[in-house]
N, C-alpha and C positions, 0 to 999 in steps of 0.2 A: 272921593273914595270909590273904587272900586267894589264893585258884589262882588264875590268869589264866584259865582255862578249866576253868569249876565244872562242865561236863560231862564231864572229861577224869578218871575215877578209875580206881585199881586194877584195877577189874574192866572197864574200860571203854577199849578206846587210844585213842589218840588222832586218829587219823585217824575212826575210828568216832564220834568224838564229835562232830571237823568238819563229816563230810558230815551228822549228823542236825542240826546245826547250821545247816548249808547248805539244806537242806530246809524249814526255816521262813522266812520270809523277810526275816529277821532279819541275813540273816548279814555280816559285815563285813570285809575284807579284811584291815581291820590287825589280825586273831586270827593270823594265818597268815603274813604278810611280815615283812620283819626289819626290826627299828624302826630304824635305821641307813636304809633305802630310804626309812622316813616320814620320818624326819627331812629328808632333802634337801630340798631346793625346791622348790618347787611347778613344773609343767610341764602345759599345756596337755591335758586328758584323763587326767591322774595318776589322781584315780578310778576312772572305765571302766576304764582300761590294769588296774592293780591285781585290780579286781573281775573282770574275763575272765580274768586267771593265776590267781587264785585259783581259779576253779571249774576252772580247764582242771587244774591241779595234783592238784585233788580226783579229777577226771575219771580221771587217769594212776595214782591208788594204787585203783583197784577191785579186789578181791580176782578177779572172774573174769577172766580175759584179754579176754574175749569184749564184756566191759562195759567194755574201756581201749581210747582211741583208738587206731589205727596212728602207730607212728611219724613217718609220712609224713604222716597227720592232725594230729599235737603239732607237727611243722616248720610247716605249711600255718596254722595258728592261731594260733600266735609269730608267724610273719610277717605276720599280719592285725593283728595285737594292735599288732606296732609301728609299723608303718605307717600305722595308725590313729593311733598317736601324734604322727609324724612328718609327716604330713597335719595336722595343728593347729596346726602353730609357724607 
């Protein structure tokens, strides 16, 4: 059997394995979203919306505070994110 995520070992967590993940430009949203949100139906910008949580999610687990956006930055970028989405219907 297969990992779902063959960069994700013992020695290695998992967040560490996303963002080196994230850093190629490889990376794809549905590693990290919960298959229940894929499965729904399709909506107007599902993609983008997906691939901007995704990285902003990664963004929010940095190990330095210094390197995580303000709070007030994570509201400000939800709010862009869906409204972007909501602007598309």
């Amino acid at each position: 059997m297969q990992h779902p995520l063959p960069f994700a070992t013992p020695e290695n967590y998992l967040v560490d394995g996303l963002k080196a993940y994230a850093e190629t430009k490889r990376f794809n949203y549905e590693i990290v979203v919960d298959p229940f949100i894929l499965q729904e139906g399709p909506w107007p910008g599902k993609e983008q919306q997906l691939q901007k949580f995704s990285l902003l999610a990664l963004q929010c687990s940095c190990d330095l505070e210094e390197n995580r956006p303000a709070i007030t930055e994570v509201a400000k970028q939800l709010r862009q994110i869906y409204q972007s989405a909501s602007s598309n219907c």
